[in-house]
ROKEVEX-682722 format. One record per atom (N, C-alpha, C, O, CB): residue number from 1; residue in three letters; atom name; x, y, z. Coordinates in Angstrom, 3 decimals, padded with zeros to 6 digits. Atoms other than C-alpha are relative to their C-alpha. Glycine has a CB too. Example, Ala and Ser with C-alpha at 12.3 -4.5 7.8 and 13.67 -1.06 7.14 Angstrom:
BEGIN
<dose 1,"Ala","N",<000.890,-001.190,000.000>>,
<dose 1,"Ala","CA",<012.300,-004.500,007.800>>,
<dose 1,"Ala","C",<000.900,001.200,000.000>>,
<dose 1,"Ala","O",<001.936,001.181,000.665>>,
<dose 1,"Ala","CB",<-000.992,000.027,001.246>>,
<dose 2,"Ser","N",<-000.820,-001.190,-000.060>>,
<dose 2,"Ser","CA",<013.670,-001.060,007.140>>,
<dose 2,"Ser","C",<-000.770,001.090,000.730>>,
<dose 2,"Ser","O",<-000.261,002.198,000.899>>,
<dose 2,"Ser","CB",<000.414,000.462,-001.415>>,
END
This chain:
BEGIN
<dose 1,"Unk","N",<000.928,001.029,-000.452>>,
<dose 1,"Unk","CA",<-058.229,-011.476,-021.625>>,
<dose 1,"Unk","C",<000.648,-001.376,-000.142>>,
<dose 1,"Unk","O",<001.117,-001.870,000.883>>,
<dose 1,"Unk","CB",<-001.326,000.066,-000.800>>,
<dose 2,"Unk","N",<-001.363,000.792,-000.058>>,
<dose 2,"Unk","CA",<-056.114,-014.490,-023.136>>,
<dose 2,"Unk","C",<000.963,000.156,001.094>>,
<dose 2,"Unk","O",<000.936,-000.783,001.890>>,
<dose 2,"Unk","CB",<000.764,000.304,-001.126>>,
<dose 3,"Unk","N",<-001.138,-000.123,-000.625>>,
<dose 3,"Unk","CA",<-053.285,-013.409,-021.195>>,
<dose 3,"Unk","C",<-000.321,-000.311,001.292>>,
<dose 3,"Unk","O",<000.422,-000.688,002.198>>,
<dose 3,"Unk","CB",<000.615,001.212,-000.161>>,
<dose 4,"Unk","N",<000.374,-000.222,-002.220>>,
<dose 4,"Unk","CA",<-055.213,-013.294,-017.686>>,
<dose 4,"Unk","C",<-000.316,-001.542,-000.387>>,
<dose 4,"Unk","O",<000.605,-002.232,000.052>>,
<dose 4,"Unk","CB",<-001.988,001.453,001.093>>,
<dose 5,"Unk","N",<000.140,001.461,000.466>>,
<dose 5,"Unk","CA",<-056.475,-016.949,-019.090>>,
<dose 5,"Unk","C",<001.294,-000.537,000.260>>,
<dose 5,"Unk","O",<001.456,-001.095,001.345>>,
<dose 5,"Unk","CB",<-000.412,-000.210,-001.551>>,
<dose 6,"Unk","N",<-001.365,000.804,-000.142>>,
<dose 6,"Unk","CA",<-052.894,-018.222,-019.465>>,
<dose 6,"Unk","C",<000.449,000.176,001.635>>,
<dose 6,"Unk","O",<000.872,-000.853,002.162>>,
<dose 6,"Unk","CB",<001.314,000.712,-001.155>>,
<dose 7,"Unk","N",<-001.218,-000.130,-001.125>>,
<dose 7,"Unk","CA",<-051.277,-016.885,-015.997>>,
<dose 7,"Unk","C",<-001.380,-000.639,000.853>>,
<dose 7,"Unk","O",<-001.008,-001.110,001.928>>,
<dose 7,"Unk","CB",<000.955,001.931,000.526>>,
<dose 8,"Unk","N",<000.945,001.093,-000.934>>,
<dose 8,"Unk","CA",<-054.964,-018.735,-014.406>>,
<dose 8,"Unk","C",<000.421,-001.014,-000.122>>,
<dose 8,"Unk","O",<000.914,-001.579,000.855>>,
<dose 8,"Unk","CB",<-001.394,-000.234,-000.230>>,
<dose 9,"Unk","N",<-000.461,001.321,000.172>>,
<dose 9,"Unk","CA",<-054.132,-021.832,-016.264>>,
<dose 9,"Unk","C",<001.712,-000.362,000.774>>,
<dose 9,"Unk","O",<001.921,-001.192,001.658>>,
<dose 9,"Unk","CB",<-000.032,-000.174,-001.736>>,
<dose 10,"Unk","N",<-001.227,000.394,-000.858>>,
<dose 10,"Unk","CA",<-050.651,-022.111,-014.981>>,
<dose 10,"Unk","C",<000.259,000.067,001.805>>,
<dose 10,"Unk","O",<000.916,-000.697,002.512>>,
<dose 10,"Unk","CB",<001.005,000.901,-000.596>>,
<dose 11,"Unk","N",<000.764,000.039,-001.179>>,
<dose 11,"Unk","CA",<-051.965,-020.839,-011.619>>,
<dose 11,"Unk","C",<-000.274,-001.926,000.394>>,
<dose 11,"Unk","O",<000.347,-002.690,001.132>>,
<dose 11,"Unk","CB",<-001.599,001.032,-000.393>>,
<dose 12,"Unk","N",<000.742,001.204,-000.400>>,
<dose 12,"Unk","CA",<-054.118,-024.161,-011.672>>,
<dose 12,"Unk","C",<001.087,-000.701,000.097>>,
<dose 12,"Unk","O",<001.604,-000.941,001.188>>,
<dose 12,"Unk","CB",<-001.104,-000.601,-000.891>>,
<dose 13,"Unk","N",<-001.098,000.737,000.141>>,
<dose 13,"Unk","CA",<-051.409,-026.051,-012.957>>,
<dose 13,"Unk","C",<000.639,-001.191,000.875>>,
<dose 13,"Unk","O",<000.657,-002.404,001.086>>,
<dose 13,"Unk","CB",<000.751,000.838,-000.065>>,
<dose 14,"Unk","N",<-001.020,000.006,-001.098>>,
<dose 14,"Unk","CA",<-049.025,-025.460,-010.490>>,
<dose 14,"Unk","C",<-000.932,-000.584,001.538>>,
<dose 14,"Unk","O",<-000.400,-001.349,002.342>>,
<dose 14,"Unk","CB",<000.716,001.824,000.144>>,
<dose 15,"Unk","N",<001.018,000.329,-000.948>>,
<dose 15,"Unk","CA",<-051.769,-026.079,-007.909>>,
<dose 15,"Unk","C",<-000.487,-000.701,-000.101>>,
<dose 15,"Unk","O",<-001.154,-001.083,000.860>>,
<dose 15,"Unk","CB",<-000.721,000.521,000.270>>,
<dose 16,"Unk","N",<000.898,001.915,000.246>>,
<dose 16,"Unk","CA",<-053.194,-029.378,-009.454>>,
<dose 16,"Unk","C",<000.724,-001.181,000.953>>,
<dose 16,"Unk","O",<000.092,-001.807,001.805>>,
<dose 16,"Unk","CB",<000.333,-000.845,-002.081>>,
<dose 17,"Unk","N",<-000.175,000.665,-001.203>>,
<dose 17,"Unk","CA",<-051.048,-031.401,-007.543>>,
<dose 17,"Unk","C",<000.133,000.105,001.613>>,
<dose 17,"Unk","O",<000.437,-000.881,002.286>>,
<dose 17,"Unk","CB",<000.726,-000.364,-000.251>>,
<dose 18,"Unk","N",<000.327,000.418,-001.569>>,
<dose 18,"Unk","CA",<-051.515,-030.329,-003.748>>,
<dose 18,"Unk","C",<-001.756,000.215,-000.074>>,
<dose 18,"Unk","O",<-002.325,000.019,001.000>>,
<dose 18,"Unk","CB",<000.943,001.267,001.399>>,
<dose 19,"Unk","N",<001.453,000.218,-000.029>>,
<dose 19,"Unk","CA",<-055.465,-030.008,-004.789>>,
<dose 19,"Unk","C",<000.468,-001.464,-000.166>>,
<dose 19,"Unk","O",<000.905,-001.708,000.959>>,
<dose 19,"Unk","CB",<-001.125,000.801,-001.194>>,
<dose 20,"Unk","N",<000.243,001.299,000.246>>,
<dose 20,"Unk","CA",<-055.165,-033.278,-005.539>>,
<dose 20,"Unk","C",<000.525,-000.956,000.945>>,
<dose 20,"Unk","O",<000.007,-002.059,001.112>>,
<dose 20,"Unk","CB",<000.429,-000.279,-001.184>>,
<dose 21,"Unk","N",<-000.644,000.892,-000.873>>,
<dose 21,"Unk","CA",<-052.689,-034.608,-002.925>>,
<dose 21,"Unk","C",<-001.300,000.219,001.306>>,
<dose 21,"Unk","O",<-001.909,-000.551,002.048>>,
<dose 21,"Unk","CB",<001.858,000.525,000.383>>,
<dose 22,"Unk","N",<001.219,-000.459,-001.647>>,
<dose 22,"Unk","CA",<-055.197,-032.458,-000.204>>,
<dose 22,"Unk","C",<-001.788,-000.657,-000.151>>,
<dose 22,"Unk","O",<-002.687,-000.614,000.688>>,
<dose 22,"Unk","CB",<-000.317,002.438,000.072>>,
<dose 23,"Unk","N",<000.807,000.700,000.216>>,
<dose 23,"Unk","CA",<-057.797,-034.349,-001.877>>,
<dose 23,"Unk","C",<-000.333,-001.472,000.107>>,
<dose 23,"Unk","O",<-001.364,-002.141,000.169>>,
<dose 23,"Unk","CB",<-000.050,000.306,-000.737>>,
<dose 24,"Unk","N",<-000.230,001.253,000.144>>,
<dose 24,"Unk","CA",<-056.490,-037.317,-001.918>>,
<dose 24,"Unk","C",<000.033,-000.824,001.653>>,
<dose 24,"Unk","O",<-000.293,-001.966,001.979>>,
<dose 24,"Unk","CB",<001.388,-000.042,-000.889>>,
<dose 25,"Unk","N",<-000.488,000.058,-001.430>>,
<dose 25,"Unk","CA",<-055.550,-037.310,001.778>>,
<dose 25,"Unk","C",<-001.375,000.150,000.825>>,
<dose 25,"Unk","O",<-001.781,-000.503,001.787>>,
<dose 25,"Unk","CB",<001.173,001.265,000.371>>,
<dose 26,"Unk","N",<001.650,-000.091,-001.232>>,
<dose 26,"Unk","CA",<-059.110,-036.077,003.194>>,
<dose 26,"Unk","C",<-001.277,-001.137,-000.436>>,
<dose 26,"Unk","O",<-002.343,-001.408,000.115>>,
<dose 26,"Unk","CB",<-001.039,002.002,-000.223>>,
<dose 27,"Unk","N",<001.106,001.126,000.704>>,
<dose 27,"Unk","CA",<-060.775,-038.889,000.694>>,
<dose 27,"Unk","C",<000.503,-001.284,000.714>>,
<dose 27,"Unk","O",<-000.311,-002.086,001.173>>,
<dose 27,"Unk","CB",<000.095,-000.200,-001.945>>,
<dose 28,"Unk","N",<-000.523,001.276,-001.091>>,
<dose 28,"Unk","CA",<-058.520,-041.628,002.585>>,
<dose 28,"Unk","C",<-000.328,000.589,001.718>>,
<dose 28,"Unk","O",<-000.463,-000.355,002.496>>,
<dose 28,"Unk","CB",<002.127,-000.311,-000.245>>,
<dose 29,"Unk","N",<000.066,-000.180,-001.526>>,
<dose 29,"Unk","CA",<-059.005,-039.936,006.257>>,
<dose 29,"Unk","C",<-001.743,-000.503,-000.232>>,
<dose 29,"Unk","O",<-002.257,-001.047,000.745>>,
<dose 29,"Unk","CB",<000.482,001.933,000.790>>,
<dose 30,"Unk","N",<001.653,-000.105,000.090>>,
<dose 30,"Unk","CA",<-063.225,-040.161,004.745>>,
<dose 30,"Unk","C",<-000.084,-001.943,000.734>>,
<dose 30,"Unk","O",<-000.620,-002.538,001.669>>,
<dose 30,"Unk","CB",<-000.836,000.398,-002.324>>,
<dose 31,"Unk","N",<000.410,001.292,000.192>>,
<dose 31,"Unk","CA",<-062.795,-043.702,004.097>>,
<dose 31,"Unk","C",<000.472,-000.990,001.152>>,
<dose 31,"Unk","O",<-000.133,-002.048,001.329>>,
<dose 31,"Unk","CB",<000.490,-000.421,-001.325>>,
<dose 32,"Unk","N",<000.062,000.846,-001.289>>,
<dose 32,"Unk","CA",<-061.136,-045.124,007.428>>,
<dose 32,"Unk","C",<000.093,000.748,001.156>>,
<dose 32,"Unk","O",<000.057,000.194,002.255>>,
<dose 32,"Unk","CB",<001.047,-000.998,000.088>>,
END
């Protein structure tokens, strides 16, 4: 259970910055 925890968290991780870039990008297309 831990273990499946850890390989999610690094999952996210690794995936925090294009959530965030693809977030970042559709929050500026919102705003002009």
């Amino acid at each position: 259970m831990i273990i499946a925890f850890c390989i999610i968290l690094q999952h996210v991780t690794r995936l925090s910055p294009i959530i965030t870039a693809y977030i970042s990008q559709s929050n500026y297309q919102g705003f002009s």
